[in-house]
C-alpha distance (Angstrom), angle and dihedral (degrees) to the residues before:
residue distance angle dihedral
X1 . . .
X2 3.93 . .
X3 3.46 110.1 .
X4 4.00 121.5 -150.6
X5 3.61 123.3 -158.5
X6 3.82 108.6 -112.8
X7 4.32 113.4 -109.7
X8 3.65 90.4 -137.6
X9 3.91 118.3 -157.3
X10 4.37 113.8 167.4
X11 4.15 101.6 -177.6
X12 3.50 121.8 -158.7
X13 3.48 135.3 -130.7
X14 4.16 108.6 -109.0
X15 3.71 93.4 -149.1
X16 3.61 96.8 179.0
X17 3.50 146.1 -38.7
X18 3.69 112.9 -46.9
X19 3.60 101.3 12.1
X20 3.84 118.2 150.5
X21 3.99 115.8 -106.2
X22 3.93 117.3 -168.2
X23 3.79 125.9 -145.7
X24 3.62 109.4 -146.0
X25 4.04 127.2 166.2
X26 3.82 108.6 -126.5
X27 3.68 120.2 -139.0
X28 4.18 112.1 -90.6
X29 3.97 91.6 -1.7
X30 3.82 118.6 130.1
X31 4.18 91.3 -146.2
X32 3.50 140.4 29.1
X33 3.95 135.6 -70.9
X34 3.84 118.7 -142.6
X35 3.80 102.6 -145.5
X36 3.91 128.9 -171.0
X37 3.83 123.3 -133.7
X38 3.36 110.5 -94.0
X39 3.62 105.2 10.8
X40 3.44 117.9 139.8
X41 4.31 108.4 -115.6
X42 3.38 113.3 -162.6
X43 4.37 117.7 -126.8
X44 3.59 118.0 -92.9
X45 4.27 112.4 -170.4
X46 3.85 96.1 173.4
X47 3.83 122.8 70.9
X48 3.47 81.2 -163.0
X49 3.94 107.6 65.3
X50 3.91 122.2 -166.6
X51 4.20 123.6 -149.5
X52 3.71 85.2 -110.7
X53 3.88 93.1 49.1
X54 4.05 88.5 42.2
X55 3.57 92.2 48.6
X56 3.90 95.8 39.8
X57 4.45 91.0 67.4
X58 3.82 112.0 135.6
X59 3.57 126.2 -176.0
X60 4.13 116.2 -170.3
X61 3.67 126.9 -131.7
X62 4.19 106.9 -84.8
X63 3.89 139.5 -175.7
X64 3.72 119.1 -100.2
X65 3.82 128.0 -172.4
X66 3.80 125.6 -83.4
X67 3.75 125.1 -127.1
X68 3.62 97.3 -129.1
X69 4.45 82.7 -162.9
X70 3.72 90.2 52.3
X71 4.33 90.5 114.5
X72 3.72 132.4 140.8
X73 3.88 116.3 -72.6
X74 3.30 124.6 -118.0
X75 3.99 96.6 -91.5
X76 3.48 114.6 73.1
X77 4.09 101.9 91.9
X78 4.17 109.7 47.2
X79 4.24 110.0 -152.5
X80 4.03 86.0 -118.9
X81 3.21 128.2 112.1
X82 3.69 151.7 160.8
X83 3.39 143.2 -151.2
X84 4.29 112.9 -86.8
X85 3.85 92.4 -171.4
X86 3.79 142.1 -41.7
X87 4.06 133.2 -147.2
X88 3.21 115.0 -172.5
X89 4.04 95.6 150.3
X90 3.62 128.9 61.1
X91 3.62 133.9 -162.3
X92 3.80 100.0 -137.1
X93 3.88 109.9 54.2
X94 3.89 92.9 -9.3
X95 3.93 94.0 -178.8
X96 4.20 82.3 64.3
X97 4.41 94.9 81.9
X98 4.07 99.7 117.3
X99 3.34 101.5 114.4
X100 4.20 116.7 -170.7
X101 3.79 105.5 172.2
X102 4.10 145.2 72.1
X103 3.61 102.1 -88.1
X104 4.08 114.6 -124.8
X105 3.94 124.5 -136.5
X106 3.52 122.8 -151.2
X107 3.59 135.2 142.4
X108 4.28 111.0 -104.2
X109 3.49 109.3 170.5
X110 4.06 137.9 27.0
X111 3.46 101.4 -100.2
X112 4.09 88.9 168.5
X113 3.88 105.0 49.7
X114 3.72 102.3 -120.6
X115 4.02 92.4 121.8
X116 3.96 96.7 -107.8
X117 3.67 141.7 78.3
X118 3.50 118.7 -126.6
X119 3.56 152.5 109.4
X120 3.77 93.9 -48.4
X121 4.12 93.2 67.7
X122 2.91 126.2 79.4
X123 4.30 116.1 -79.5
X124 3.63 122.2 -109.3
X125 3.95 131.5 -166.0
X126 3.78 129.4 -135.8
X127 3.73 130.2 -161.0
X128 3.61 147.7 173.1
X129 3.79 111.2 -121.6
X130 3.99 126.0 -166.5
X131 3.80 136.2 -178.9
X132 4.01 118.0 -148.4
X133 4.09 93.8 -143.3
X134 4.09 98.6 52.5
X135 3.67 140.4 27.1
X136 3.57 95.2 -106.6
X137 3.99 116.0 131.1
X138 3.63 124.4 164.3
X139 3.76 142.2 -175.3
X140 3.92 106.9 -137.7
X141 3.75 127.3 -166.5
X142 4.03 110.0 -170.1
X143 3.92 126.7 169.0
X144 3.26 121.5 -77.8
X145 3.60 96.3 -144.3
X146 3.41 93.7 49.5
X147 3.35 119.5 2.4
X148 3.84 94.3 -111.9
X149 3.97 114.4 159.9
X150 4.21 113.9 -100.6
X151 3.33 105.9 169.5
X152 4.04 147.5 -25.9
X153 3.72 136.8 -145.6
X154 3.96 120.2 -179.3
X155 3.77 123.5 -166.7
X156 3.78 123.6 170.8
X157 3.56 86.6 -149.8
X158 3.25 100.8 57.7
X159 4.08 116.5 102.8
X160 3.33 105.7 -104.6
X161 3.96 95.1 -153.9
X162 4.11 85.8 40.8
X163 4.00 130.0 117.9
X164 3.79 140.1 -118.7
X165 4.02 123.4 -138.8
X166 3.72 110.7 -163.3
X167 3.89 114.9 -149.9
X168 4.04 142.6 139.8
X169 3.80 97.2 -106.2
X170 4.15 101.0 161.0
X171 3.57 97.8 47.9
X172 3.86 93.5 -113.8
X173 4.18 94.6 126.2
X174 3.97 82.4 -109.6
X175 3.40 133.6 116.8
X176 4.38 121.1 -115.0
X177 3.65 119.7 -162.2
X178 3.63 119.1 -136.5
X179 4.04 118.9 -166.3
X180 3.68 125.9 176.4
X181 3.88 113.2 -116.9
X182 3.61 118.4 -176.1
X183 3.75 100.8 -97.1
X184 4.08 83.9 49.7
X185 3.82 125.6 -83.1
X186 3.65 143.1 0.0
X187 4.16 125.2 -158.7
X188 2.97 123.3 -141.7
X189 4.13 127.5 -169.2
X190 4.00 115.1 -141.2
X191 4.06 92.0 -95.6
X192 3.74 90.8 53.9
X193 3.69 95.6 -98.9
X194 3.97 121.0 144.0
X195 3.58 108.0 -106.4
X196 3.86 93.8 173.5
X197 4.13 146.7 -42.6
X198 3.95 134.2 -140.4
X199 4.02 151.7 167.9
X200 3.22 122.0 -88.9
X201 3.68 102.8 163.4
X202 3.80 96.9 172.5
X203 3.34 107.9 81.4
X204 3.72 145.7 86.7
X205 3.41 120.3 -68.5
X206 3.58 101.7 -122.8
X207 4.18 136.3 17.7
X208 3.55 86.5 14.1
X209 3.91 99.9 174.2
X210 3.83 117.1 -151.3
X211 3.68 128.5 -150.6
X212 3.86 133.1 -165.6
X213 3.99 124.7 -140.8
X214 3.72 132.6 155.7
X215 3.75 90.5 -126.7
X216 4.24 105.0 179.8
X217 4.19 90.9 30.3
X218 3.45 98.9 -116.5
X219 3.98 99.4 131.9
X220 3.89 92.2 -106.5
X221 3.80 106.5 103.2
X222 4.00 120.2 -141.0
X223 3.76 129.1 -134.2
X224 3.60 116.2 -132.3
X225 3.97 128.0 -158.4
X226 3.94 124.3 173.9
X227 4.10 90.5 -62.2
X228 3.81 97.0 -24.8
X229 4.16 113.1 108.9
X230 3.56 115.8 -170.0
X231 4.24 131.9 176.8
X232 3.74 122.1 -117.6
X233 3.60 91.0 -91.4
X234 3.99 97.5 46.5
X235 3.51 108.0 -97.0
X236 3.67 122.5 139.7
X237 3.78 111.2 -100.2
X238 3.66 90.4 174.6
X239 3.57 151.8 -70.9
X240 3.68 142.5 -114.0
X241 3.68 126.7 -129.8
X242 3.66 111.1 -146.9
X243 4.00 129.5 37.2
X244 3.86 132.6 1.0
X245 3.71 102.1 -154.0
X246 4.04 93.2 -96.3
X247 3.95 133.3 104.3
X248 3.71 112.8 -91.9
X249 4.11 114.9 -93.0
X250 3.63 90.2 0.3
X251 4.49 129.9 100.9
X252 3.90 123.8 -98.4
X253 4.19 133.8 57.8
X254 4.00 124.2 -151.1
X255 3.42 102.5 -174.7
X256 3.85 111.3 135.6
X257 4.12 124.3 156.7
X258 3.84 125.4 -112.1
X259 3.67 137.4 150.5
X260 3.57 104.8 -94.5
X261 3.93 98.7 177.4
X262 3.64 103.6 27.9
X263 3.53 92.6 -116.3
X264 3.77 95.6 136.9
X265 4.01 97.0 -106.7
X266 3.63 122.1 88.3
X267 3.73 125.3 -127.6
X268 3.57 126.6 -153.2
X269 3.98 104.3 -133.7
X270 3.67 121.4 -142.9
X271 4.06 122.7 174.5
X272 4.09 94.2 -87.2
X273 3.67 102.1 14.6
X274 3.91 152.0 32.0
X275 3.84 124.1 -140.9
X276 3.75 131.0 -149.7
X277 4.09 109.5 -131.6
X278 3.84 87.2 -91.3
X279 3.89 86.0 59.3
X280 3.81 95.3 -121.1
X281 3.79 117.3 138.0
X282 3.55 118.2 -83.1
X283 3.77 92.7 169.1
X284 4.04 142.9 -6.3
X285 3.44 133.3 -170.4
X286 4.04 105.2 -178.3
X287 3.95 87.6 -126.6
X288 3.85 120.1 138.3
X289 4.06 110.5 -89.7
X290 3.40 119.0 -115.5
X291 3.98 147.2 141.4
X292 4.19 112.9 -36.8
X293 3.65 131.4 -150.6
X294 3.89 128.2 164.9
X295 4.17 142.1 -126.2
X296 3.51 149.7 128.6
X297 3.55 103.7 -101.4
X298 3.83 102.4 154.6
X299 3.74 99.7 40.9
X300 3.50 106.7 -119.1
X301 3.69 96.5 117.6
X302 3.51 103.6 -101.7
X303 3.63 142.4 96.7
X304 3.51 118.6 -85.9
X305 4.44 118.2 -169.1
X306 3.43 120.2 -123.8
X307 3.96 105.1 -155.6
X308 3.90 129.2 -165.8
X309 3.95 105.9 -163.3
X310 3.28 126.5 167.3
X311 4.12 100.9 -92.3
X312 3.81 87.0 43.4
X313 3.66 155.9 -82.0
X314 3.64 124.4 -30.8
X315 3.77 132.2 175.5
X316 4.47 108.2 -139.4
X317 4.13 116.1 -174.2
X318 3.76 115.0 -140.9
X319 3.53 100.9 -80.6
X320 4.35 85.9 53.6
X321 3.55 92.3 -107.1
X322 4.22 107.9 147.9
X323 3.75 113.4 -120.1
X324 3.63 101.6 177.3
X325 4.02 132.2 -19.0
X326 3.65 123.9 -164.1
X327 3.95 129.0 -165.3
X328 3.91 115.5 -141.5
X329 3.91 129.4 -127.0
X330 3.71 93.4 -117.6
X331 4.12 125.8 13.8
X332 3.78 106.9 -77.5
X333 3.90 123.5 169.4
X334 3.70 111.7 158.8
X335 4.49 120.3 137.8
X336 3.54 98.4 -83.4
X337 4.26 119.2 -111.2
X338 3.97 112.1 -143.9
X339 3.99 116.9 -152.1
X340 3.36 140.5 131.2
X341 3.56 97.6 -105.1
X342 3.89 106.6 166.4
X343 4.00 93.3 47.2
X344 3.93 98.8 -114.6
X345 3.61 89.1 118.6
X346 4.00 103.2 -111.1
X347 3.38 138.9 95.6
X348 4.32 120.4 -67.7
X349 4.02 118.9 179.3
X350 3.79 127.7 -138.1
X351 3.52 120.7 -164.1
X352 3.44 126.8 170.0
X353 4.33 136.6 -141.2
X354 3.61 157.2 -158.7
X355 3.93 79.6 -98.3
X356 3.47 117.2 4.5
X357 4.03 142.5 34.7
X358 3.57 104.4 -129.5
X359 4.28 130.1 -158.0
X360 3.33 117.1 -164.6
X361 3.88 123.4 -166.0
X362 4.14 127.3 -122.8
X363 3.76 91.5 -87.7
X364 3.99 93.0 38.1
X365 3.37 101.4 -101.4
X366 4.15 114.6 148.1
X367 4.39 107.5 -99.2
X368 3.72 92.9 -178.6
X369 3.90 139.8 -46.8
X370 3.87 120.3 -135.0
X371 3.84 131.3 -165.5
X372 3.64 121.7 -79.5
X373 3.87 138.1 164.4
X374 3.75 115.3 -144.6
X375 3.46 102.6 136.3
X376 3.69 84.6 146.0
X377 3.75 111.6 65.0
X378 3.94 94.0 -5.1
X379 4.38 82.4 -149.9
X380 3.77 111.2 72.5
X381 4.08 122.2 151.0
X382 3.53 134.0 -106.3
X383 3.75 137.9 -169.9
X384 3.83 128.4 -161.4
X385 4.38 130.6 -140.3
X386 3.36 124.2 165.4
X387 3.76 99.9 -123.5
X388 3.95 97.3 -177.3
X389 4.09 97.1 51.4
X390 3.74 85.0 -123.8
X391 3.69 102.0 128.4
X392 3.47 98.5 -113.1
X393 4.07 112.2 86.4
X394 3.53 128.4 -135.2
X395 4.40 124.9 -133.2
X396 3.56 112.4 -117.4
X397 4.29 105.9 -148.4
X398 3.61 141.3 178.4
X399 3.77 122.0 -174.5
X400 3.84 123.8 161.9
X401 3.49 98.8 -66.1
X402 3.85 109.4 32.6
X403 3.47 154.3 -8.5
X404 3.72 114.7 -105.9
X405 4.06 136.8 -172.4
X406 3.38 105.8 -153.0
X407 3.90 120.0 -162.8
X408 3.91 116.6 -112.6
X409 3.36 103.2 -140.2
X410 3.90 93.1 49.0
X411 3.32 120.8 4.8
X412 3.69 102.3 -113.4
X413 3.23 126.1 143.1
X414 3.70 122.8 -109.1
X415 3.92 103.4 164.0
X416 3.45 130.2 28.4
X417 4.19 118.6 -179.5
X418 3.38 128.2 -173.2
X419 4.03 119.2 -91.6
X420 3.76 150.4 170.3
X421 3.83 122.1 -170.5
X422 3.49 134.4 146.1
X423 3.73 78.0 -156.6
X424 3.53 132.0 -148.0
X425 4.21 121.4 177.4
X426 3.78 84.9 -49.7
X427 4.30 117.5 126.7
X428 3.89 124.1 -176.3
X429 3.91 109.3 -103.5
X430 3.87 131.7 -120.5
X431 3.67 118.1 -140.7
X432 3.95 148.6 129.3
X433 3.76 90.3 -103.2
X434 3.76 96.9 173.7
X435 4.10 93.0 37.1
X436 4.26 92.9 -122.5
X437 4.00 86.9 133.9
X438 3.88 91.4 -106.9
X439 3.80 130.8 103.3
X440 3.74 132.5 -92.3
X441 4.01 142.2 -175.0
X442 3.40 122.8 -138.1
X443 3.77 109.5 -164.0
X444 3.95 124.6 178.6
X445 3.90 134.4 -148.6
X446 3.41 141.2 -154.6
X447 3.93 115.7 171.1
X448 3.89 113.9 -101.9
X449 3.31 131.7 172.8
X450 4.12 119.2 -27.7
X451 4.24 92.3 -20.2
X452 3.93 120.6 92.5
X453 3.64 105.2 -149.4
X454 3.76 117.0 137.8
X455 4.21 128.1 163.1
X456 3.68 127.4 8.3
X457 3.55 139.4 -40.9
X458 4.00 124.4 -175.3
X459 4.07 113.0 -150.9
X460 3.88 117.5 -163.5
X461 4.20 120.7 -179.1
X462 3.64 104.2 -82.6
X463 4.04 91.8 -116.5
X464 3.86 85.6 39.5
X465 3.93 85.5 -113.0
X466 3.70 99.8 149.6
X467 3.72 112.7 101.5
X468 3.89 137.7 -138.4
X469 3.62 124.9 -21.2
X470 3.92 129.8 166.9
X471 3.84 118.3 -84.6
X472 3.83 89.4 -138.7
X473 3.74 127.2 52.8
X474 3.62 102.8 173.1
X475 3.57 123.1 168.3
X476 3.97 134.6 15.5
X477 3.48 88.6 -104.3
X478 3.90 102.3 56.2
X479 3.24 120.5 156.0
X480 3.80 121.1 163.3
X481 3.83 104.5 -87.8
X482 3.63 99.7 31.5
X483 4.11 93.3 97.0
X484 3.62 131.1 18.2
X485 3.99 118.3 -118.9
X486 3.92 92.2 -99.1
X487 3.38 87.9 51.7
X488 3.66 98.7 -109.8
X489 4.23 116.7 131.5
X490 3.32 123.4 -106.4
X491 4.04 113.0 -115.7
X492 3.69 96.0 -141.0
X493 4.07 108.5 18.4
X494 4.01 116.8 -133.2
X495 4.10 104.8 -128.6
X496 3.85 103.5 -95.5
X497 3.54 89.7 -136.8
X498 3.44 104.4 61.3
X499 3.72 89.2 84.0
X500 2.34 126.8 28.6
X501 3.68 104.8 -5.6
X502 3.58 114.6 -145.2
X503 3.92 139.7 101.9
X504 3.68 135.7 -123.2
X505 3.97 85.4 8.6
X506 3.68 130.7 142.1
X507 3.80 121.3 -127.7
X508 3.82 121.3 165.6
X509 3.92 122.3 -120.0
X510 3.66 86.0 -98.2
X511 3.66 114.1 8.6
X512 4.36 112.8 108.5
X513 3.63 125.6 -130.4
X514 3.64 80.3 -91.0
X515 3.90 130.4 19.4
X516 3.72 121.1 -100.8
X517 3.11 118.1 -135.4
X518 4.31 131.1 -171.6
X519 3.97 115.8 -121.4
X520 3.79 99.6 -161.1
X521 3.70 106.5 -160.2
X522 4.20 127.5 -166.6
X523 3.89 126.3 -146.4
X524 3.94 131.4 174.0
X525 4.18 99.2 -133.1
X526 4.18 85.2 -175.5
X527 3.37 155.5 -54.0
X528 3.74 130.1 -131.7
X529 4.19 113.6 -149.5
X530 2.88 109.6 159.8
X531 3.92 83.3 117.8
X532 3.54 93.0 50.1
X533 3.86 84.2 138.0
X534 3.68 122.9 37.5
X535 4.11 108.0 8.9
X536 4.21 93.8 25.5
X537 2.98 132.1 -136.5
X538 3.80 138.6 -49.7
X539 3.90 122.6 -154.1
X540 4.25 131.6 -174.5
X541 4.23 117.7 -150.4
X542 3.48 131.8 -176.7
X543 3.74 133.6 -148.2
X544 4.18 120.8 -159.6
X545 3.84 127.0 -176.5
X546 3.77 97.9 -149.0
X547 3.56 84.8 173.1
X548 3.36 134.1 108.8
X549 3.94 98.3 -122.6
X550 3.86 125.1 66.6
X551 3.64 115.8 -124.4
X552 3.69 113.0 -138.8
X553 3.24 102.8 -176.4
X554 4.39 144.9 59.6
X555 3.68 115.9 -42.0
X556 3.93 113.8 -165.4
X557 4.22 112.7 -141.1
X558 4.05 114.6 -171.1
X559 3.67 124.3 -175.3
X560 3.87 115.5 -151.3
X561 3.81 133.6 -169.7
X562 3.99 129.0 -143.1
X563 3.78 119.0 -142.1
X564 3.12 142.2 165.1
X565 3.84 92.9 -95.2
X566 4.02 98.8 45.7
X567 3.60 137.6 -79.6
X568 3.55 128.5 -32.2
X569 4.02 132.5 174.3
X570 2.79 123.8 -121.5
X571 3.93 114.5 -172.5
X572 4.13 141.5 -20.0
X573 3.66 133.7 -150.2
X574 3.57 134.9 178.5
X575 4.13 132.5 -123.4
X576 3.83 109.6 -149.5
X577 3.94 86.1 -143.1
X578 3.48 135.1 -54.5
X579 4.02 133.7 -129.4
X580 3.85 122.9 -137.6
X581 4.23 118.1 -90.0
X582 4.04 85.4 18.8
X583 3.94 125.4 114.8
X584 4.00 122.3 -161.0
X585 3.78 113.4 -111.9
X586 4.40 101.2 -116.6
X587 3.14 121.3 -62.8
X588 3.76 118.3 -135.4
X589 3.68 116.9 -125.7
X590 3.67 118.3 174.2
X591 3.97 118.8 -165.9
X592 4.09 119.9 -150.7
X593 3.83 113.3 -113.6
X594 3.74 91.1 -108.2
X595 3.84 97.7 54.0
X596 4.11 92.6 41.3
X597 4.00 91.0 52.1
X598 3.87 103.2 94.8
X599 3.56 102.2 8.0
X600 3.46 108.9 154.2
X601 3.91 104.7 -176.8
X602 3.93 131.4 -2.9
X603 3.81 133.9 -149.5
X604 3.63 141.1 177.3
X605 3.59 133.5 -137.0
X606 4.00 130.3 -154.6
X607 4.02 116.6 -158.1
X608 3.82 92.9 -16.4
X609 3.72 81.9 167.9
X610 4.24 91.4 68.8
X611 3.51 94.1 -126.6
X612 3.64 98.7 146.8
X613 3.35 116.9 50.3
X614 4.43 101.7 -132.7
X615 3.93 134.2 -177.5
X616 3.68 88.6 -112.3
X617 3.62 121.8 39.2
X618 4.03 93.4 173.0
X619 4.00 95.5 66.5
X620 4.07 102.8 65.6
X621 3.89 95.7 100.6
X622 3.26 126.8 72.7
X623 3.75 117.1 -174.6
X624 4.06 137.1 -165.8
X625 3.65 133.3 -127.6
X626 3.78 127.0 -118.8
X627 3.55 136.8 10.8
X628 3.80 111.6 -54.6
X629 4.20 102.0 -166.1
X630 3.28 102.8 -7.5
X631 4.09 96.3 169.8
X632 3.73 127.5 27.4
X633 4.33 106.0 -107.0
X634 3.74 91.5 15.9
C-alpha cells in the first residue's frame, strides 16, 4: 500500500487579543503546527504517519483555568415590579389591619403532604395587627402564596407596635412564635395556639423586637429582648444592667446574641456592652447605647458592632474598643443594614433618618445620602439584597411615604412602592414568600397622614426576574446564619460574617455573594487533510467552561467552513454538560469530500444558539489559521 506523507496543519484557538501562539515542528510533517499553551498534543512515534494513524489522534478531557471575574452581569433582576397580593381586611376583627412592624416568613403548615413543616412548603407570614379606635390586637398568619387567612390570635395585651421572632424552641422540628406584649412575651405554637406567656420587665416600652439564639449550645434555644434573656419555656435566665440596643427615651431594641470573639460562648450585644446568658457583664465601654448590627470590618475574623446612638455612628471591635466614629450631616438613627453595597467586597453601612438615608463606607466615611421622610420616628429599619446579581447590593427602605430600593453604589433610586407608616424601627422584608426560587418584598401599612394604606401587600419583579431569596426571614435581627431554612436554630451558630459578611441581608438558599456564571469557550485542537479530496476531511474541537458555574445541561458545537463563496457548516455535536475548570477531550468532526474541497478557513462555534447565558459572550468561536483545501486535487 502507497503510503503518503501526512500535510499536517494543528490550528490554534485565538482566544483573544494578545494571547501567546507557539510554533512547534510536528514529528514527520513537511510545515509547521501553531500550538496553544497548554493544549494537550497528542504523541506521535512515527515520522512517518499513516491515514489510519492521522485519523486515529485522541486528546483526553483536561483542566483549564477559571476566571475568578467570570460573575453575573448586571441584568438579570429589572427595578419593576408589581403587586403579588394585598390583605388589608380580615375576617376575624376586620377593623384590626394597621400593621407597624417587619413582617416574619416562616413556613406553618404542610402545604405539600410529606408530614412535616419546613422549608419545602410553601412560606407563610405573621403579623401583629392593631386598630387606633378599640383594643383589639391580633397576631395574623396568612398564606404566603396568596395571602389566604390561617389562623388568628387576639390579645389586648399584646403591644400593638411590638414584634414576632419565629424559631423552633421545643425541639418538635416546628416553628413557635414569640411576640412582645406589654407585660413581656407571648408564645405562640405554629396553629396559633398559646403555648405559654411571661415577664420580661426589661425592655423597651414599645416595638420591642425579640430574637431567638441557642446561646450556651445545649439544644434549648433562648429568647432575647433588649437586655432581657429568657429559656424556651420563659424563665428568666438573666438580665443585663446597662443598654438594650435602642436610642435613649425613644421606641425599638436590636439587641440579638452572637459570638463576637469566637470564643465558643455567645454574647448578647447591646450598644455599650455584651452579656453572658446570665446577663452579667462581659464587657462595657461607657459609650452612649444605641441600635447594633454586626461584621468583620477589620479582618481579623471577628465580629465587630456597628452602633447608631444618638450623637452618631461609631464602629466598636469585640472587646468594645472604638475603631472609628463618624457624625452624620443630618440626625439619623435607624438599626443599621450591613452589605457590601459598592461591590469591593467589604462591609458598607446604611442607616437611615428623619431626613436622609445615609451609606457609610468600611472605614465610616459618608458614600452618599438620599431623601427620606421620617419625620415621625426619625429611626426606621432597612435591609439590603442585591436584586440585579451584580455584586453590589441594593437597600431596601420604607419611610412614611414609600418604599424605596436604593442603588449601592450610588444611592439612586431604582424602585419606589407605595407606603404609609407612621414608622417606628420597622423595615419592609425580603423573602421568597411563595417558595418559586425568586425574590419578594413584603411591605406593611398602617394609615398616616393623608394616604389610606392599611395591611400587607407582597411585590415581585413584574417578569419575576429577581433571583433567590431565603424562604424564612425570622426575626428583626436576621442575618444569614441565625436560623436554619426550616426554621429550626442552629446549635452552635456559624459567624455571619464569614461570608458573606453583612447584616439584615438577603441571600438565597443557594445563590453566592455573587452569581456564577459559565464562560463556555471554543478551540480547533486539529484537523487532518490530507484527504481533502477523495476520503474528506477529519477535524478535532474543544469546548472549556472557564467559568465559574457548571453547566448541566446540552451544549450545541458547529463546525463551519470559509470559501471563497461564503460560509458553510460543516458539522454539530452535542456536550452532555460541562463542569467549571474542565475542557472536553476533541471532538471528532469529519467533513464529506465535497464540503472539504475548497475550504479556505474553518471555525467552530460553542452554543451559537445563546442558550446559556455566560460572562463572556465574545469568546465562543474559535477559528484556524491558513487555508485548509484551498483547490480540489491539491
Amino acid at each position: 500500500m502507497h503510503l503518503r506523507r501526512r500535510r499536517c496543519r494543528r490550528f490554534a484557538h485565538l482566544a483573544s487579543a494578545g494571547s501567546w501562539l507557539l510554533l512547534a515542528l510536528a514529528p514527520g510533517c513537511s510545515d509547521y503546527r501553531l500550538h496553544a499553551p497548554g493544549a494537550p498534543v497528542p504523541a506521535t512515534s512515527d515520522s512517518d504517519r499513516s491515514d489510519a494513524a492521522c485519523f486515529d489522534a485522541d486528546w483526553p478531557p483536561s483542566a483549564v483555568d477559571v476566571d475568578d471575574d467570570c460573575h453575573a452581569p448586571a441584568t438579570r433582576g429589572a427595578f419593576q415590579a408589581t403587586a403579588k397580593w394585598s390583605r388589608s381586611r380580615w375576617t376575624a376583627y376586620p377593623g384590626s389591619n394597621h400593621v407597624m412592624m417587619s413582617p416574619v416568613v416562616v413556613s406553618l403548615t404542610d402545604d405539600n403532604g410529606d408530614g412535616a413543616v419546613n422549608d419545602a412548603d410553601v412560606p407563610d407570614i405573621v403579623v401583629v395587627t392593631y386598630q387606633s379606635t378599640s383594643d383589639a390586637i391580633v397576631v395574623r398568619a396568612v398564606s404566603g402564596a396568596d395571602g389566604a387567612e390561617l389562623w388568628d390570635y387576639a390579645d389586648d395585651q399584646l403591644d400593638p407596635l411590638g414584634f414576632v421572632a419565629a424559631g423552633d424552641l421545643d425541639g418538635d422540628s416546628v416553628v413557635e412564635l414569640v411576640v412582645t406584649s406589654q407585660l413581656g412575651v407571648v408564645v405562640l405554637e405554629n396553629d396559633g395556639q398559646l403555648a405559654w406567656d411571661a415577664d420580661a420587665p426589661r425592655k423597651p416600652a414599645t416595638s420591642a423586637t425579640p430574637a431567638i439564639s441557642d446561646m450556651d449550645g445545649d439544644g434549648s434555644p433562648e429568647i432575647i429582648i433588649g437586655r432581657t434573656i429568657l429559656d424556651a419555656n420563659g424563665g428568666l435566665r438573666g438580665e443585663g444592667d446597662l443598654g438594650m440596643a435602642n436610642i435613649a427615651g425613644n421606641a425599638g431594641s436590636s439587641s440579638l446574641a452572637v459570638d463576637l470573639d469566637g470564643d465558643g460562648h455567645q454574647e448578647v450585644v447591646v450598644g455599650d456592652a455584651t452579656y453572658s446568658v446570665y446577663g452579667t457583664t462581659l464587657w462595657s465601654n461607657g459609650e452612649e447605647d444605641g441600635h447594633v448590627g454586626v461584621a468583620d470590618f477589620d479582618g481579623d475574623g471577628q465580629g465587630d458592632v456597628v452602633v447608631v446612638a444618638q450623637d452618631g455612628v461609631r464602629l466598636q471591635d469585640a472587646d468594645g474598643d472604638v475603631l472609628w466614629r463618624t457624625t452624620l450631616p443630618t440626625p439619623g438613627t435607624g438599626p443599621p443594614v450591613i452589605a457590601d453595597l459598592d461591590g469591593d467586597g467589604l462591609p458598607e453601612i446604611g442607616i437611615a433618618g428623619a431626613e436622609s438615608y445615609f451609606a457609610l463606607d468600611t472605614d465610616g466615611a459618608l458614600l452618599w445620602t438620599a431623601p427620606a421622610q421620617d419625620l415621625s420616628s426619625g429611626q426606621t429599619g432597612s435591609v439590603a439584597f442585591d436584586f440585579d446579581e451584580d455584586g453590589a447590593a441594593e437597600i431596601v427602605y420604607g419611610d412614611e411615604t414609600a418604599v424605596r430600593i436604593f442603588g449601592g453604589v450610588d444611592g439612586a433610586v431604582r424602585l419606589e412602592l407605595p407606603h404609609s407608616s407612621g414608622t417606628q424601627v420597622e423595615y419592609a422584608t425580603v423573602a421568597d414568600v411563595d417558595n418559586d426560587g425568586h425574590a419578594d418584598i413584603v411591605v406593611a401599612n398602617n394609615s398616616y397622614g393623608d394616604t389610606e394604606l392599611d395591611g400587607l401587600v407582597v411585590y415581585e419583579e413584574a417578569d419575576n426576574l429577581w433571583p433567590a431569596a431565603p424562604v424564612t426571614w425570622n426575626e428583626y435581627a436576621y442575618h444569614r446564619t441565625n436560623v436554619n431554612a426550616d426554621g429550626t436554630i442552629p446549635r452552635v451558630e456559624e459567624p455571619s460574617w464569614e461570608r458573606p459578611n453583612d447584616f439584615r441581608t438577603a441571600h438565597g438558599p443557594s445563590q453566592p455573594v455573587l452569581a456564577a456564571m459559565p464562560d463556555l469557550v471554543a478551540r480547533v485542537l486539529d484537523t487532518c487533510d490530507d484527504r481533502c479530496v477523495g476520503d474528506g476531511l477529519r477535524a478535532w474541537v474543544q469546548v472549556e467552561n472557564r467559568g465559574k458555574l457548571d453547566v448541566t445541561g446540552d451544549i450545541g458545537v458547529t463546525l463551519w467552513g470559509e470559501t471563497a463563496e461564503g460560509t458553510v457548516q460543516l458539522g454539530q455535536a452535542t456536550v452532555a454538560g460541562l463542569a467549571s475548570g474542565e475542557a472536553t477531550g476533541g471532538i471528532t468532526m469529519d467533513v464529506p469530500a465535497e464540503d472539504a474541497a475548497g475550504l479556505l478557513g474553518m471555525f467552530v462555534e460553542v452554543d451559537g444558539d445563546d442558550a446559556w447565558p455566560e460572562c463572556d459572550e465574545a469568546n465562543n468561536t474559535g477559528r484556524s489559521i491558513g487555508p485548509v483545501c484551498p483547490e480540489s486535487g491539491q
